[in-house]
N, CA and C of each residue as an Amber inpcrd file, in Angstrom:
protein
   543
 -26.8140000 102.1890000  26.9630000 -27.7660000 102.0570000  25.8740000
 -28.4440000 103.4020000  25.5610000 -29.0100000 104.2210000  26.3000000
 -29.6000000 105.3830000  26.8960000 -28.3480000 106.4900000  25.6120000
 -27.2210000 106.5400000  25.9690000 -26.4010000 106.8820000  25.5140000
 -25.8730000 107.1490000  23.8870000 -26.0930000 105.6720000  23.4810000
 -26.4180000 105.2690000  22.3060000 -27.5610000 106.0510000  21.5540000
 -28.3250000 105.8070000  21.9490000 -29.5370000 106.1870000  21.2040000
 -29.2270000 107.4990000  20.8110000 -28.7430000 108.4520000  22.0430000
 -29.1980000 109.5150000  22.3760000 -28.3550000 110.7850000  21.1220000
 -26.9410000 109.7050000  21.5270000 -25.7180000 109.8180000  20.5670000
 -26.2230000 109.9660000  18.8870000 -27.2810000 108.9340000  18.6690000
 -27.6740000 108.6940000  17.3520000 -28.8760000 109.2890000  16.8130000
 -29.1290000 110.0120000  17.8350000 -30.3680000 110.7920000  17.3230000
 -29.9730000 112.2420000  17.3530000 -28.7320000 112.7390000  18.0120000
 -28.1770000 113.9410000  17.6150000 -27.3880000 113.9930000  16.5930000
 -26.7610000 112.6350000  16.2070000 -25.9740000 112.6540000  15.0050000
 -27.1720000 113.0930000  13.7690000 -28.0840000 112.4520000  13.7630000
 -28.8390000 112.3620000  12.4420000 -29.5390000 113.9570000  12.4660000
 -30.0520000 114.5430000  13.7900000 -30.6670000 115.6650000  13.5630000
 -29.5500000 116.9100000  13.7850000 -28.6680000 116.5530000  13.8770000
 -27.3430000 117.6040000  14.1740000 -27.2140000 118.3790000  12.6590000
 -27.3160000 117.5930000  11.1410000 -27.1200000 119.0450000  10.5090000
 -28.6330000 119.6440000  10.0620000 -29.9980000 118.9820000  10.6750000
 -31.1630000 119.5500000  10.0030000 -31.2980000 120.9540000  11.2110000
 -30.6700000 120.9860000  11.8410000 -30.5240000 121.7730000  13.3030000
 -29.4840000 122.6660000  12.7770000 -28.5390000 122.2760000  12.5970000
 -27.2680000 123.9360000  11.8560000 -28.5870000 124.8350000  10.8950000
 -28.7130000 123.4130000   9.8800000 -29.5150000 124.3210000   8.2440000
 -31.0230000 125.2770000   9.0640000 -31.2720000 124.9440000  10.1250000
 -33.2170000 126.1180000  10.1670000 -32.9990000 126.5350000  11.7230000
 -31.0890000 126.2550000  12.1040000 -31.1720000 127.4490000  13.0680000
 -29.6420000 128.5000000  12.4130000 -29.1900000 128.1250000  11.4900000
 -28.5270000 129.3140000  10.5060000 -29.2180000 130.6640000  10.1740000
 -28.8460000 131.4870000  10.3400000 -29.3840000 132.8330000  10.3700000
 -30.6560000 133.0950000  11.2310000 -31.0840000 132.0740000  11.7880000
 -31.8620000 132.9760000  12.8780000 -31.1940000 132.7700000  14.3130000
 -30.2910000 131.9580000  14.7660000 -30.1380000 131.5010000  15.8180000
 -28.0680000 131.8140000  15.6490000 -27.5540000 131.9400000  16.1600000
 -26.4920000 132.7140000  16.6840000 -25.3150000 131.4410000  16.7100000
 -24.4280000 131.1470000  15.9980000 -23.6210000 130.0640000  15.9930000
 -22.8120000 129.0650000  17.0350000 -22.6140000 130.4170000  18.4110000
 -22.2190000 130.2430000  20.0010000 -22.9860000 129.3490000  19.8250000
 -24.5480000 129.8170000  19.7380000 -25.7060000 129.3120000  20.7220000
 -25.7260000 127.9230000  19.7910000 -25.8070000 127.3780000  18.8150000
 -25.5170000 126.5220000  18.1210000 -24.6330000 125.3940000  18.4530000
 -23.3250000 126.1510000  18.7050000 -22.5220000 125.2450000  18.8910000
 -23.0130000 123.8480000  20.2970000 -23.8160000 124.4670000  21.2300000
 -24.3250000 123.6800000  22.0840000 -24.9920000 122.4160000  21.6840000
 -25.3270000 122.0050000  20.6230000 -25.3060000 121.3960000  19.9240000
 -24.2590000 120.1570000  20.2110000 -23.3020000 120.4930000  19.5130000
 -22.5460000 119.6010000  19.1430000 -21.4710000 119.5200000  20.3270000
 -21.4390000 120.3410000  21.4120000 -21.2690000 119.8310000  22.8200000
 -21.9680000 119.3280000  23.6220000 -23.4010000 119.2400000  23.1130000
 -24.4720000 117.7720000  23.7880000 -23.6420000 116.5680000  22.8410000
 -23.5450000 116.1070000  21.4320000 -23.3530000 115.0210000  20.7000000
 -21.8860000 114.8150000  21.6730000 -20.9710000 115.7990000  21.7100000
 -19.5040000 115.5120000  22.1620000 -20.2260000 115.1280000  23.3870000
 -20.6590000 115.5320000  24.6890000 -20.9620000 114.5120000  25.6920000
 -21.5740000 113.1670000  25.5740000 -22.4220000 113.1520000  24.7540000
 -23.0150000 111.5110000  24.3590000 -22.2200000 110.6410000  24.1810000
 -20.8100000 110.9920000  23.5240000 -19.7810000 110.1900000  23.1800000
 -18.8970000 109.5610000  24.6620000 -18.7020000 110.3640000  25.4240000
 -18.2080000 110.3350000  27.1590000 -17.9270000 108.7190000  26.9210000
 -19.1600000 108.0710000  27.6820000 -18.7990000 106.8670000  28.1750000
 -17.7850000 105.8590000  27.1630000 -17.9280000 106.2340000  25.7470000
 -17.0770000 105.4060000  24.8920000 -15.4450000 106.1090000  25.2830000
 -15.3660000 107.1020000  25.8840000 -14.0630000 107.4550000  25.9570000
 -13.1970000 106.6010000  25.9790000 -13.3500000 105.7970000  27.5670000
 -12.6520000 104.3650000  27.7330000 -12.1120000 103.9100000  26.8490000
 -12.9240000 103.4780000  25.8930000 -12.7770000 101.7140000  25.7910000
 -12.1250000 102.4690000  23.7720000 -12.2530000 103.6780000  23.8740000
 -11.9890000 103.8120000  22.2570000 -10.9980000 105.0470000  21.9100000
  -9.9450000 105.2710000  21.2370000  -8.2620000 106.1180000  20.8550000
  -9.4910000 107.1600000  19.8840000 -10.3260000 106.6270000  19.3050000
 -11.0290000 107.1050000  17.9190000 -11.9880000 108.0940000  18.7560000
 -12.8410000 107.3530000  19.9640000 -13.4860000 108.6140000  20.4530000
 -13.1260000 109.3020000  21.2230000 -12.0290000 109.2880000  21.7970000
 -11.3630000 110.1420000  22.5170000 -10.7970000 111.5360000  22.1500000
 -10.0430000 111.6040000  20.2650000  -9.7180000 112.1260000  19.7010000
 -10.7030000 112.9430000  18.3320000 -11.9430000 112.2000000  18.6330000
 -13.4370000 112.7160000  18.3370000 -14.0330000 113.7050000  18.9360000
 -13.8830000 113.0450000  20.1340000 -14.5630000 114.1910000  21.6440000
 -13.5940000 115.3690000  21.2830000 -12.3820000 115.0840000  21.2110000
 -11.1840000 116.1600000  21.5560000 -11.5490000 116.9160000  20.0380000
 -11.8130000 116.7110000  19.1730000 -11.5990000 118.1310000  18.1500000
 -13.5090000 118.0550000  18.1040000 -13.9620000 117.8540000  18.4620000
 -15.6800000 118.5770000  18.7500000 -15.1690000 119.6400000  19.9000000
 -14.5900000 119.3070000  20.5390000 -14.5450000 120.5560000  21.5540000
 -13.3830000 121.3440000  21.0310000 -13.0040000 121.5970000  20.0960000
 -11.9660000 122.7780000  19.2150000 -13.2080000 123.1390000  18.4320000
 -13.9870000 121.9990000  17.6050000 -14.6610000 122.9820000  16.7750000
 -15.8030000 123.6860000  17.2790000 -16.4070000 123.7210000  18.8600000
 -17.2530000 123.9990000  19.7460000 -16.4740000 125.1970000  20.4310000
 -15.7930000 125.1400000  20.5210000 -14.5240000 126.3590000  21.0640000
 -14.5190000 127.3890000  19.9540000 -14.2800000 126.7670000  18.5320000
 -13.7660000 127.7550000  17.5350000 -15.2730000 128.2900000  17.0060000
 -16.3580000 127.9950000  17.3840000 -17.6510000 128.6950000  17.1210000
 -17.9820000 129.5930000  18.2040000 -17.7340000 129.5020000  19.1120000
 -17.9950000 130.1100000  20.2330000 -17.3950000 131.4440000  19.9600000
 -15.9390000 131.0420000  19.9750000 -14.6950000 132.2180000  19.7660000
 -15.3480000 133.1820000  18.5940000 -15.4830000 132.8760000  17.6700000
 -15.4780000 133.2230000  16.5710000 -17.1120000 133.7110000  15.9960000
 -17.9140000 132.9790000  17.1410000 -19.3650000 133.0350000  16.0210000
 -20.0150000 132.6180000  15.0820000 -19.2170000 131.8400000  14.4930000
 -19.4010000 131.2820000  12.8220000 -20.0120000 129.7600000  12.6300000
 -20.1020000 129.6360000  11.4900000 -20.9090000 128.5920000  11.4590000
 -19.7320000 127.4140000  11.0550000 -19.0650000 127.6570000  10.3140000
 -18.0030000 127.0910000   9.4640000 -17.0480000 126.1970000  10.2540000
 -16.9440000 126.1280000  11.6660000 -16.5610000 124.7250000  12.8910000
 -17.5580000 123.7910000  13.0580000 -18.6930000 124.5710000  12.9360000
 -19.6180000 123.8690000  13.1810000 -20.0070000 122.4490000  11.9630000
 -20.0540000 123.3330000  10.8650000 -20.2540000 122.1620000   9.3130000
 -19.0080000 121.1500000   9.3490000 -17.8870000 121.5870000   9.9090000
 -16.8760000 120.8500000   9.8850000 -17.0370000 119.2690000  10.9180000
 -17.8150000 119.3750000  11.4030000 -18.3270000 118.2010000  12.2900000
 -18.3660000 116.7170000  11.5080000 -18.9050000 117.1440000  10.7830000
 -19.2910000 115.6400000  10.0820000 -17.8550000 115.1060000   9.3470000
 -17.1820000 116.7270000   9.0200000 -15.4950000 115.9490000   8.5860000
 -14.7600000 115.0810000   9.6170000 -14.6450000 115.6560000  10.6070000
 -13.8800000 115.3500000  12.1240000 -14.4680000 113.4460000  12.1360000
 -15.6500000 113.4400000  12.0480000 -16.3170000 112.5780000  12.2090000
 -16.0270000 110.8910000  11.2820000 -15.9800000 111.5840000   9.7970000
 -15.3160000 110.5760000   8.9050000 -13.4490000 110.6570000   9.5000000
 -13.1820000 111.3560000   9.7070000 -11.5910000 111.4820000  10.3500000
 -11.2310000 110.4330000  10.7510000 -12.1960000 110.3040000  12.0170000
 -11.7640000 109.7250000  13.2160000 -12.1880000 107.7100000  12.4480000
 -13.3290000 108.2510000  11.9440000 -13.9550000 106.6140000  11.8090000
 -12.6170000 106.3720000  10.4310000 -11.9080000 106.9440000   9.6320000
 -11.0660000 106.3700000   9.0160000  -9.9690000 105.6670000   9.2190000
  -9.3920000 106.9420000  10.4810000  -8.4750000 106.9840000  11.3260000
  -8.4180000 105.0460000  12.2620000  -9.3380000 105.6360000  12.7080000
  -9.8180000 104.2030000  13.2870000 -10.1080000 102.5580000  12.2500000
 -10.5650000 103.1660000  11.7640000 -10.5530000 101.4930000  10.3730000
  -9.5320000 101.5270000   9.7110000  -8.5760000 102.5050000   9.3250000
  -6.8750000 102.5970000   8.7440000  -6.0740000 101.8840000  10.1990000
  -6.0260000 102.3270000  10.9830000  -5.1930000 101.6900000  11.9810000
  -5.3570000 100.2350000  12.2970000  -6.6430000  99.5680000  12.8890000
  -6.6920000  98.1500000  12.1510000  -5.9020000  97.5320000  11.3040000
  -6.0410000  98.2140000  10.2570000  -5.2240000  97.7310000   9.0290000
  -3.8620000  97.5970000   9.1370000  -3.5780000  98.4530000   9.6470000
  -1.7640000  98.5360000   9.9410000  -1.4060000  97.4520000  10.9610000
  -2.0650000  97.7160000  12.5170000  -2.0460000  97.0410000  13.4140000
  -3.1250000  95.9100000  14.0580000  -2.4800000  95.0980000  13.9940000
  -3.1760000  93.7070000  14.5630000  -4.5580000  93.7330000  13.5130000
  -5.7790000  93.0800000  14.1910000  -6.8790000  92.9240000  13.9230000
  -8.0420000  93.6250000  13.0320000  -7.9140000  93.4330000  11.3190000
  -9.1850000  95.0110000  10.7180000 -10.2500000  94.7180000  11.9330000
 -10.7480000  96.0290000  11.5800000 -12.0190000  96.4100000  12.3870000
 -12.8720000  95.3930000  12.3520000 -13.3950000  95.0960000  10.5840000
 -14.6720000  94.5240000  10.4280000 -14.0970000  92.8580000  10.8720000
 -13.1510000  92.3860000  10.9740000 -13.0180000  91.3530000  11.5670000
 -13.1530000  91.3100000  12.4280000 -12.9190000  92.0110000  13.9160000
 -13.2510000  92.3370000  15.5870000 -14.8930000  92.5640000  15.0660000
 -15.5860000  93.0420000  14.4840000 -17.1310000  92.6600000  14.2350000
 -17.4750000  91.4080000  14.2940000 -17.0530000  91.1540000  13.1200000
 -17.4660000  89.5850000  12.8700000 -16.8410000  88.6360000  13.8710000
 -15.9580000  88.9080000  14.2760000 -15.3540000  88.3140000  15.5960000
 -16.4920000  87.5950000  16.5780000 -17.2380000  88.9400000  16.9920000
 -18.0340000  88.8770000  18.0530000 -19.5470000  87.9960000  17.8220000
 -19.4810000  87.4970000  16.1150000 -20.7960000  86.8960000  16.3580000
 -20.1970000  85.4750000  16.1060000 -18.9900000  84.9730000  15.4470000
 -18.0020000  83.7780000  15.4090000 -17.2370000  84.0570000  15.2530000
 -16.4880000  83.6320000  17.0240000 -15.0770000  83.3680000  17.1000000
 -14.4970000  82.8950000  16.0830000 -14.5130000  81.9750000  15.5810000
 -13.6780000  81.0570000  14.4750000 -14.1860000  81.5650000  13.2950000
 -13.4840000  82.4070000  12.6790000 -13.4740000  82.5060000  10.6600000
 -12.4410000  81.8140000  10.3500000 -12.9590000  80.9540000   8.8990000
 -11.5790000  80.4250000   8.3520000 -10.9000000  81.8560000   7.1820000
  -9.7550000  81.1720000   7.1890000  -9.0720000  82.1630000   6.2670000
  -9.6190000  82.9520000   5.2720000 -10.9760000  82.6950000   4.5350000
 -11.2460000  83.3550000   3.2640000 -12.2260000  84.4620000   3.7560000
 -12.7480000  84.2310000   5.0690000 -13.2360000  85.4620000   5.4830000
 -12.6030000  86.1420000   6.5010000 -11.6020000  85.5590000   6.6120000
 -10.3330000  86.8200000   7.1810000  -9.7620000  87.8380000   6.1580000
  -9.2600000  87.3820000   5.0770000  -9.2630000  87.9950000   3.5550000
 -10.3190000  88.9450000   3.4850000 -11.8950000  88.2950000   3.8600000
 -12.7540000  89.4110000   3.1840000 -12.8530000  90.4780000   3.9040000
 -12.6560000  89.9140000   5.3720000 -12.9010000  91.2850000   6.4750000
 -11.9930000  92.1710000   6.2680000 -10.8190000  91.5150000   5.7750000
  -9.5940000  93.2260000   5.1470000  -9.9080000  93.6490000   4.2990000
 -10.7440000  93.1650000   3.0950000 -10.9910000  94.0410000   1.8120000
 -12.2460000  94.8660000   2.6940000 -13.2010000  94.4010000   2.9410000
 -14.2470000  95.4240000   3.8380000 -13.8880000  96.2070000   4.3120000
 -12.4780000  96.2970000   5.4810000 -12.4310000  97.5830000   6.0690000
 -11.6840000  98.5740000   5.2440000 -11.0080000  97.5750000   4.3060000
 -10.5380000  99.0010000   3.3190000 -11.6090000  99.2710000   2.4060000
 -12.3240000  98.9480000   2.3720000 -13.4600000  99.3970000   1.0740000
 -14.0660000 100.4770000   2.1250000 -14.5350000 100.6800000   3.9220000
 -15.0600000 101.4790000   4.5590000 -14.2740000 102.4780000   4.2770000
 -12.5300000 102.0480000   4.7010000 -11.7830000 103.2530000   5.0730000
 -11.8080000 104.3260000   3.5810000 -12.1540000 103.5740000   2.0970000
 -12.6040000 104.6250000   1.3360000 -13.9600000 105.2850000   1.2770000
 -14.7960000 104.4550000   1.8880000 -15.8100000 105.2570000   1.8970000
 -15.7610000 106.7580000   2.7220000 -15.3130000 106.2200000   3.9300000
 -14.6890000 107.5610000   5.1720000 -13.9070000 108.4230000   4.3170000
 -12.8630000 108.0490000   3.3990000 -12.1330000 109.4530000   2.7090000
 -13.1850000 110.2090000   1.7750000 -13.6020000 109.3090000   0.8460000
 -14.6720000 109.9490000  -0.1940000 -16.0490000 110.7160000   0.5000000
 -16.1140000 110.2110000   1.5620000 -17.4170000 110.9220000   2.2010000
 -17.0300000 111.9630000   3.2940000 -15.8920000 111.9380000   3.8420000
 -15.2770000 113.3580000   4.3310000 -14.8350000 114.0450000   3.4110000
 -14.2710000 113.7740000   2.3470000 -14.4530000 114.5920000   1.0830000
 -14.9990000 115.2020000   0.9800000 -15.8390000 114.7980000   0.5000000
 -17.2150000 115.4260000   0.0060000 -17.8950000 116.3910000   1.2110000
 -18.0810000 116.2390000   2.4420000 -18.5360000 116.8600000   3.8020000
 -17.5010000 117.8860000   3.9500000 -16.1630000 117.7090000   3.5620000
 -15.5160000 118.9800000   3.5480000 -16.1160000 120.1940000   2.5400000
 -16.3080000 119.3070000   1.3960000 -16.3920000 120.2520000   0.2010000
 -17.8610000 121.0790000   0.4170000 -18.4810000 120.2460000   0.9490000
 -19.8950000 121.0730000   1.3310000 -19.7090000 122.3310000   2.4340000
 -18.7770000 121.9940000   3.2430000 -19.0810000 122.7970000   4.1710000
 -18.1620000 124.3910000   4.1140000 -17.2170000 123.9630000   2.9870000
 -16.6240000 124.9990000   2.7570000 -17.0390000 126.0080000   1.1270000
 -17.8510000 124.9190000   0.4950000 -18.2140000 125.9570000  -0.8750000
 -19.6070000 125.8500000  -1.1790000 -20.2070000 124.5990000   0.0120000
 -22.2790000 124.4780000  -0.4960000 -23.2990000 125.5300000   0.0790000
 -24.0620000 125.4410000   0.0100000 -25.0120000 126.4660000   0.5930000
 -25.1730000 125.8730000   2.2000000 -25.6720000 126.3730000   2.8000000
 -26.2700000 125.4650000   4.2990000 -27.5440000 124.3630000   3.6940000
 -28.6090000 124.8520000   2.8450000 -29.4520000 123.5960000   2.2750000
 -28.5540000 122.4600000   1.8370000 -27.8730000 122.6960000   1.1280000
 -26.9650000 122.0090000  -0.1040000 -26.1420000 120.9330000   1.6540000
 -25.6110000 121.8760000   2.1770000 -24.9240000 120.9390000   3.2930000
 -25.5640000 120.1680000   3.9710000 -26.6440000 120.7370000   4.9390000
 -27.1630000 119.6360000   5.4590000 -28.5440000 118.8000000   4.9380000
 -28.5900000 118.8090000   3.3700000 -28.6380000 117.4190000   2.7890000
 -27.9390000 116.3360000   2.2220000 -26.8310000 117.2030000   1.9690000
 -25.8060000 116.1820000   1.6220000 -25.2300000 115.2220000   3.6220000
 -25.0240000 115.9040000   4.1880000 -24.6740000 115.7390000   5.3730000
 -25.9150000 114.8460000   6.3530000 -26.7910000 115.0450000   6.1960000
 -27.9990000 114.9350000   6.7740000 -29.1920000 113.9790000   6.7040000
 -28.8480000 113.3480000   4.9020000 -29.7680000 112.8070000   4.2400000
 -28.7230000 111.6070000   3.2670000 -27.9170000 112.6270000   2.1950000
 -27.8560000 111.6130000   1.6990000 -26.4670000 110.8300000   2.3100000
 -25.4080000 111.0730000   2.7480000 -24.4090000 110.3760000   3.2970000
 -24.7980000 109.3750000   3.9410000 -26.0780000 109.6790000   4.6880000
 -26.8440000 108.0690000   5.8420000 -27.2770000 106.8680000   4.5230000
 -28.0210000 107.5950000   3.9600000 -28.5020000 106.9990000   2.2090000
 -27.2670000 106.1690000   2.2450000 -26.0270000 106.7790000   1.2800000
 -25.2200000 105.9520000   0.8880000 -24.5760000 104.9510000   1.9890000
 -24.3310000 105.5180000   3.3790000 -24.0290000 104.4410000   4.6410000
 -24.8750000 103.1330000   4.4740000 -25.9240000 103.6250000   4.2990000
 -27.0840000 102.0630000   4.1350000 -26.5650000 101.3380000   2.7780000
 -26.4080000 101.9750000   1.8020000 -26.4680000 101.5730000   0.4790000
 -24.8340000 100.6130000   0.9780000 -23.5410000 101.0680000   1.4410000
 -22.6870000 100.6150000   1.7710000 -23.0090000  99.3740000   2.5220000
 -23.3210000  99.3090000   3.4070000 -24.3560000  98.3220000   4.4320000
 -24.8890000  97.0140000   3.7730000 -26.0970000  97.7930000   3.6060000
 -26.9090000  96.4050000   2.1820000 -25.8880000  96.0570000   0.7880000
 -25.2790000  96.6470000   0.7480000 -24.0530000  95.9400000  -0.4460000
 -23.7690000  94.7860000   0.2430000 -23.0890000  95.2730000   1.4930000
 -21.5370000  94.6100000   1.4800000 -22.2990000  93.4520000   2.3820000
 -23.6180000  93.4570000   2.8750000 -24.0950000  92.1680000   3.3410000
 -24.7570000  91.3970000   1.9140000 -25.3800000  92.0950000   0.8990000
 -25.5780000  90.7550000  -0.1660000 -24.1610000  90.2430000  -0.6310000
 -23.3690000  91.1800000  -0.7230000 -22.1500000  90.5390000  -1.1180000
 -21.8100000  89.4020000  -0.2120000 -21.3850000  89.2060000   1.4190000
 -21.5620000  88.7180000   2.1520000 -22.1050000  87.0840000   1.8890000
 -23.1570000  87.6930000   1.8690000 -23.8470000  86.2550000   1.9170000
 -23.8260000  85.6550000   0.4160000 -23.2700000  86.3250000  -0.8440000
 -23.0810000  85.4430000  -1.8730000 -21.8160000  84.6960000  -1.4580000
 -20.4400000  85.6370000  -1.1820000 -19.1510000  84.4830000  -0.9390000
 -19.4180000  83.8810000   0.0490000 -20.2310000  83.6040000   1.2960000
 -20.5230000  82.6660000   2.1410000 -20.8300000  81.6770000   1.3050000
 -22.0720000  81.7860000   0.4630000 -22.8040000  80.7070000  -0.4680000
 -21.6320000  79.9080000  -1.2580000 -20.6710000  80.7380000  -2.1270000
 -19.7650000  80.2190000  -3.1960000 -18.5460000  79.6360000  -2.2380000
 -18.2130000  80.1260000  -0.7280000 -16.9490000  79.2660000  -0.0320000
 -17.6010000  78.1580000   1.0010000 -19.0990000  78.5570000   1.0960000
 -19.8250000  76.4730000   1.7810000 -20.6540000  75.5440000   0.7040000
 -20.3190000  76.2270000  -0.5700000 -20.8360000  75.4560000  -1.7020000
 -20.2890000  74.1260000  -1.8030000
């Protein structure tokens, strides 16, 4: 749990930390950073292909700042990040079980068919959100300013995560309403 948290409170302050230690603070020294977030991830190693291969390119792009000095492995974080979570909700799709169904799984065993249907349109509606929003986290980190990045990165991507969130639960609970009507 400890872990969790800890995980989620470096994610959220991880790019306000690049943007007001950029030019005064040294990119090596930076990168430590995002080899604390890559250890937070550890215990999920186990049990997850997605964080394993998460952990594994945080420590290339923690390597390639070090090596190099630069900031530009570092902004790349939040890409790696939609990567992996696409990577991970695309594979679902292919194989066995979508994601958001193993969610919903866990609070009732038993869905009938029409929200087995919906849990596949959900995880493909995520797995575009993950392309369009590593998109975009690419595009920042290779042509925005550092402000420009870690607000887009920092602020509004969580924004639209929620906005994704509160959608897809009013949606939710309208086709619940219209399939126990």
């Amino acid at each position: 749990m400890i872990w969790n948290v800890l995980a989620a409170a470096l994610t959220l302050l991880y790019p306000l930390a690049i943007w007001f230690g950029h030019g005064s603070v040294e990119p090596r020294w930076l990168a430590g950073l995002l080899l604390l977030a890559a250890a937070t991830r550890l215990p999920a190693l186990r049990i997850s292909a997605a964080a394993r291969w998460s952990a594994g390119g945080a420590l290339l792009l923690v390597a390639a700042a070090v090596a190099t000095n630069a900031v530009l492995p570092l902004k790349l974080y939040p890409v790696l990040v939609n990567a992996a979570l696409l990577a991970a909700f695309g594979a679902s799709l292919l194989s066995g079980m979508p994601m958001v169904e193993r969610f919903a799984r866990l609070r009732e065993a038993e869905l009938p068919p029409a929200a087995v249907a919906y849990t596949r349109r959900v995880t493909q509606a995520w797995c575009l959100f993950f392309a369009i929003n590593g998109g975009i986290a690419l595009w920042t980190a290779l042509f925005a300013s550092e402000a420009a990045w870690s607000l887009y990165n920092g602020v509004i991507a969580y924004l639209l995560m929620g906005l994704m969130f509160a959608g897809e639960y009013l949606l939710r609970m309208r086709v619940k309403r219209l399939h126990h009507a």
